[in-house]
C-alpha positions as CSV (number, residue, x, y, z in Angstrom):
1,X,-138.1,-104.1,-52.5
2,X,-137.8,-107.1,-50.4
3,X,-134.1,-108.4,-48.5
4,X,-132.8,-111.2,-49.9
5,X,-129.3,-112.4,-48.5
6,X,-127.1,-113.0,-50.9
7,X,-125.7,-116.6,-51.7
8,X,-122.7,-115.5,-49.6
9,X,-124.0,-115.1,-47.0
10,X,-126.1,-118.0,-47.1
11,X,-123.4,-120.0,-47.5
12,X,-122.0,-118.7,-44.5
13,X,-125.1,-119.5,-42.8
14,X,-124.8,-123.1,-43.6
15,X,-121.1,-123.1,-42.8
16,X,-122.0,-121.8,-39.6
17,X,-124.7,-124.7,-39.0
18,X,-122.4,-127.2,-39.8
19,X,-119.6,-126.2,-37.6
20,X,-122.2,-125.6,-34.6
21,X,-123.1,-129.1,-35.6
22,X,-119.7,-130.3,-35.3
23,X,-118.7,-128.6,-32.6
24,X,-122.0,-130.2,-30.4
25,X,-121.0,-133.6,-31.5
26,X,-117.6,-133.3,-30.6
27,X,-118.9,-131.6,-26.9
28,X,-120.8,-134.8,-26.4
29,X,-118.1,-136.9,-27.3
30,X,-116.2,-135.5,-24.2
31,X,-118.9,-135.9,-21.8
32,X,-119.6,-139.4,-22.9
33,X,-115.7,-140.0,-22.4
34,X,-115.8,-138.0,-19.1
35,X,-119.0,-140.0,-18.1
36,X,-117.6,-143.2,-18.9
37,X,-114.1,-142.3,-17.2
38,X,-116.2,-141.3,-14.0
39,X,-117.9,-144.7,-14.3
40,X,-114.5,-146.4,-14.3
41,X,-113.3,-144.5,-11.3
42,X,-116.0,-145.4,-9.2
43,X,-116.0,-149.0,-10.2
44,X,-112.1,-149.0,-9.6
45,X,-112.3,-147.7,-5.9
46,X,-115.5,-150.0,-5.3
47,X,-113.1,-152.7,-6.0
48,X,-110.5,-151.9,-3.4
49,X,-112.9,-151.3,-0.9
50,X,-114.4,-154.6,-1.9
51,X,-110.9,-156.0,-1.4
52,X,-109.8,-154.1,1.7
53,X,-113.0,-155.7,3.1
54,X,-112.2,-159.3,2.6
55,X,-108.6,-158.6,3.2
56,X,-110.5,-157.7,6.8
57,X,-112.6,-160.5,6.8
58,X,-110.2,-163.3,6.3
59,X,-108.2,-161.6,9.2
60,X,-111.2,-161.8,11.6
61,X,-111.3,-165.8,10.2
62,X,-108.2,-166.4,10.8
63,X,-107.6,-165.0,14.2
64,X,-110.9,-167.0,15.3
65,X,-109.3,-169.9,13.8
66,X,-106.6,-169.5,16.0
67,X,-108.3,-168.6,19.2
68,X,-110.6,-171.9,18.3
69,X,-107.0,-174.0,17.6
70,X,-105.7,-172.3,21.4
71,X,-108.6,-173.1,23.1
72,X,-108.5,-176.9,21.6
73,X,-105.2,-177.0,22.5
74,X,-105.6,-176.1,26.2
75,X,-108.1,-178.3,26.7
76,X,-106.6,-181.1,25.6
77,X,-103.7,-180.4,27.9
């Protein structure tokens, strides 16, 4: 006589699918959130070294600006 699993434990069987299911949904809900965090992070610090490089720039502007005005200014005198 041929095994046939009982309806118990084919419903445990489909039990089990569903929470393996779940449980793979849930795992690339994380990673999607822990991509997307990343993603954010990187972007963020771009930004401040984006800004910490024009902060630089307009100092370097500025200070020629002011060499330009002295040098005007002295020879003029």
């Amino acid at each position: 006589m041929a095994f046939t699993p009982s309806k118990d434990h084919k419903r445990r069987e489909r039990e089990q699918k569903k929470m393996d299911k779940r449980l793979a949904r849930e795992e690339a809900k994380s990673e999607k959130l822990a991509a997307d965090r990343a993603a954010e992070d990187a972007a963020e610090e771009e930004a401040i070294k984006q800004v910490a490089i024009d902060a630089k720039a307009k100092e370097e502007a500025d200070f020629e600006a002011e060499l330009e005005a002295e040098a005007r200014g002295e020879g003029a005198s």
